[in-house]
N, C-alpha and C positions, 0 to 999 in steps of 0.2 A: 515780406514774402509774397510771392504772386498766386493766385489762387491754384495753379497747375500745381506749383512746389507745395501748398500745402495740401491738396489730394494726396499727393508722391508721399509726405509727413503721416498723415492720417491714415493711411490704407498701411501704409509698413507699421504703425504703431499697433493695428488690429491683427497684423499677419504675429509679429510680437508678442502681443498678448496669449493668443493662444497657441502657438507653436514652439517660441522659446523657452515658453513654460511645461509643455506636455514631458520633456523626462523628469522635470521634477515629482509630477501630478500619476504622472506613469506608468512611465518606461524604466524609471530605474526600481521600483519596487518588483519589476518580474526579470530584469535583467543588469542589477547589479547586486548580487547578494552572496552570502556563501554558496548557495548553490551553482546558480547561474550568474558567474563574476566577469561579463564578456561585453555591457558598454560600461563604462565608468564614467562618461561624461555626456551630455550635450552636445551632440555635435549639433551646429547652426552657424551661419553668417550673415551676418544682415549690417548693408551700409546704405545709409539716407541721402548719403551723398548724391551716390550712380545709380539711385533706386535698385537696387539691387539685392536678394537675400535667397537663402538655400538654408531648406531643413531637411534633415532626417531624422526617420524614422523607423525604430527597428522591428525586422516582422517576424522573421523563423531561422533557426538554426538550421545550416545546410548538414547534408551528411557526414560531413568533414569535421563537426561542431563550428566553420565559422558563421558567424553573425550578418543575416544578409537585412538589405537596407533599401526602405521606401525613400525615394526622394524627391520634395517639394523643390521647386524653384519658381521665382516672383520675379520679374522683372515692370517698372512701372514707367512707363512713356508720358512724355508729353501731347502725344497724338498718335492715333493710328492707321496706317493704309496697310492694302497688300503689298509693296514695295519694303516697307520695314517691318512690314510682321516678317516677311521672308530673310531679312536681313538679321532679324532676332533668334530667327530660328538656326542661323548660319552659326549666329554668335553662341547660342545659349546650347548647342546640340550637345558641348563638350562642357561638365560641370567644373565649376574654376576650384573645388574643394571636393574633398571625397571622405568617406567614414574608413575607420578601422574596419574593413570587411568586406562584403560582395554589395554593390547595389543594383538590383533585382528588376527594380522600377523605378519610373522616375514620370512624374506630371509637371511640366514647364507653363506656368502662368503670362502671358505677355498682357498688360494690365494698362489702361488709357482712360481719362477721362471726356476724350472724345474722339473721332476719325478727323483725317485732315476734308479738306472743303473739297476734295478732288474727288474722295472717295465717297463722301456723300454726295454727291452728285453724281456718281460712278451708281450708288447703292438705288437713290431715286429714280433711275434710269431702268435701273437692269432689277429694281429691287431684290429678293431673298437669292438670286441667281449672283447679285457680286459682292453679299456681303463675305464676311471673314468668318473662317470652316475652322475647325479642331483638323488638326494635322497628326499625322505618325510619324516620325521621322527617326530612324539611328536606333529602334527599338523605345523611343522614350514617345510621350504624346504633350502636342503642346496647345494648349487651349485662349484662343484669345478671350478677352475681357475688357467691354470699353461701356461704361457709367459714370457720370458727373458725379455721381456722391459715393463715397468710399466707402461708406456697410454695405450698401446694395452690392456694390461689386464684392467687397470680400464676401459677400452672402453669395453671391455664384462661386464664386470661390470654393466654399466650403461645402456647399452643394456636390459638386464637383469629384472633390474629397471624399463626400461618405459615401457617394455612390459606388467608386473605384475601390474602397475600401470594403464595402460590404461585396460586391463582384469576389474579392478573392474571401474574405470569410467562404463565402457561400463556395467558393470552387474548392474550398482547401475539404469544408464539410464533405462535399460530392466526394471526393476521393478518398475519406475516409467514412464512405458508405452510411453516413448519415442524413435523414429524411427529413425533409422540412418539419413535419407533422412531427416529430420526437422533440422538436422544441419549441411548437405551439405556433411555427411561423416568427418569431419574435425571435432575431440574433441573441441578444443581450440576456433572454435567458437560460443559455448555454450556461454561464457563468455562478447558476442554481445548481441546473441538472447537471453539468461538465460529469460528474463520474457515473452516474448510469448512463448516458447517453453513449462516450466512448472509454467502457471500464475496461476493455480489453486491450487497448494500445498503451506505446508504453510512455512513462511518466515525461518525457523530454517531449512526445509530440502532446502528450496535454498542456502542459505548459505554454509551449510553444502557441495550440488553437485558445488558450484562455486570456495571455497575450494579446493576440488580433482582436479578439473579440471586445478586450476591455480600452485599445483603442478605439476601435467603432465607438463604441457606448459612448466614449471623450470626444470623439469627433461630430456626433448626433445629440450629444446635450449642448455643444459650443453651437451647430448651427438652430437648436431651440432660442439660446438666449441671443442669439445676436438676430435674430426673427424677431426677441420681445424688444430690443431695442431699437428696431425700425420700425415696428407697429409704435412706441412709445415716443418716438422721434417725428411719425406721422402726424399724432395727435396734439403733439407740441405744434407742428409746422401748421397744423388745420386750427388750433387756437388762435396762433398770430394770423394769421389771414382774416378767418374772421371779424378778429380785433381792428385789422389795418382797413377792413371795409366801411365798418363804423365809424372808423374814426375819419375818413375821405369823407362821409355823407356830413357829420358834425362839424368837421374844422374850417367850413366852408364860409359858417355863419358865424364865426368869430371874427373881432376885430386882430387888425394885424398884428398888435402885441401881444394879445392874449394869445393868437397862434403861432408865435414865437413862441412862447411859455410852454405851451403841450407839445411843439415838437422838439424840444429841450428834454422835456421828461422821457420822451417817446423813442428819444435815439439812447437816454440813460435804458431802457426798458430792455431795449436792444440789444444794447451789450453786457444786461447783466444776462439773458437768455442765453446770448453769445457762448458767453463765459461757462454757463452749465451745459451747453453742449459739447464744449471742447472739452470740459472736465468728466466728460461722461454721464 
């Protein structure tokens, strides 16, 4: 497998982890129950093939009671310029799958682990004036993303995510004339106060603001821990370095089959690390 296709493996296996799991963890405990019986499934697609995946995410019942829907799209290149981010945005404006119900929003991810040689030379030239902008397009926004390592990117990723996600928390708050100060500044603890704060409206728009809010919360613990995973991925990566400087000053003054012998170990050392990083 070429190191591109396993970026393309690794970044969809983290987009995976936490998004084809959130109605389990969820979405379904506020919106599949006898109450509120209106998603009954996961909707998500994700194929490793075409780097390709689509989630949603359910936010608030419209007036009408149906079920309207956030939607993630991932799309991961092999390289990126302005020429085929534009050509992604042609492709990706219209979602190739859709939810039972209204989708409201929609953030389009176009994801590289590097730009082509043109465009960096474009970006050196012209610096911050020719790199790649967040666009608007068709009412939906689509955010490029280009990192050699695939937590960092899916960490902009999900950055990205709770920022957007708390914007509408907070605007859905503003129109139901609640004040940051009645919940201490801190989203997530609406989800204490939720019935003095808004005891007057009625039980379908609490739901509904307790809802968003408890995705936030899911959305701001997944980008805590995958931040401990790169600070913990760092300090692995600052060990071996360390270690591989030591061992250049040392293996210098070995005889040549004794330095056969340690870099025998040294490639075993390698890939058992290997191994614990791809295992998580």
């Amino acid at each position: 497998m070429s190191e591109k296709s396993l970026f393309a493996q690794k970044f969809l296996e983290e987009c995976q982890k936490y998004f084809a799991t959130l109605y389990r963890r969820v979405s379904e405990k506020f919106w599949n129950n006898s109450v509120y019986s209106y998603v009954k499934a996961a909707y998500y697609t994700c194929n490793f093939d075409v780097g390709l995946a689509e989630y949603y995410v359910p936010t608030v019942l419209n007036g009408e009671n149906f079920m309207q829907f956030y939607g993630i799209t991932v799309a991961v290149l092999p390289e990126l310029d302005e020429d085929i981010y534009s050509r992604e945005i042609e492709r990706l404006v219209i979602p190739s799958s859709r939810p039972m119900g209204f989708l409201d929003s929609r953030t389009v991810f176009v994801v590289a682990p590097q730009v082509t040689r043109k465009h960096a030379y474009k970006v050196w030239k012209e610096k911050t004036k020719a790199m790649l902008k967040i666009r608007k397009v068709a009412g939906w926004l689509f955010i490029p993303i280009v990192s050699n390592v695939p937590e960092i990117a899916f960490k902009k990723l999900l950055r990205h995510v709770v920022n957007f996600w708390r914007a509408r928390v907070k605007g859905f708050l503003r129109k139901l004339n609640v004040e940051p100060w009645q919940y201490d500044y801190k989203e997530r603890n609406i989800l204490s106060l939720l019935p003095k704060v808004i005891e007057n409206y009625c039980c379908q728009i609490i739901h509904c603001l307790r809802s968003m809010v408890a995705h936030l919360c899911y959305f701001e613990d997944a980008y805590r821990e995958v931040m401990g995973d790169i600070g913990r991925l760092n300090m692995l990566m600052d060990v071996v370095r360390s270690g591989a400087r030591r061992l250049v000053e040392a293996i210098t003054v070995l005889s040549e089959r004794d330095r056969a012998a340690v870099v025998e170990q040294v490639e075993k050392c390698i890939a058992f690390v290997q191994t614990k990083i791809d295992g998580g």
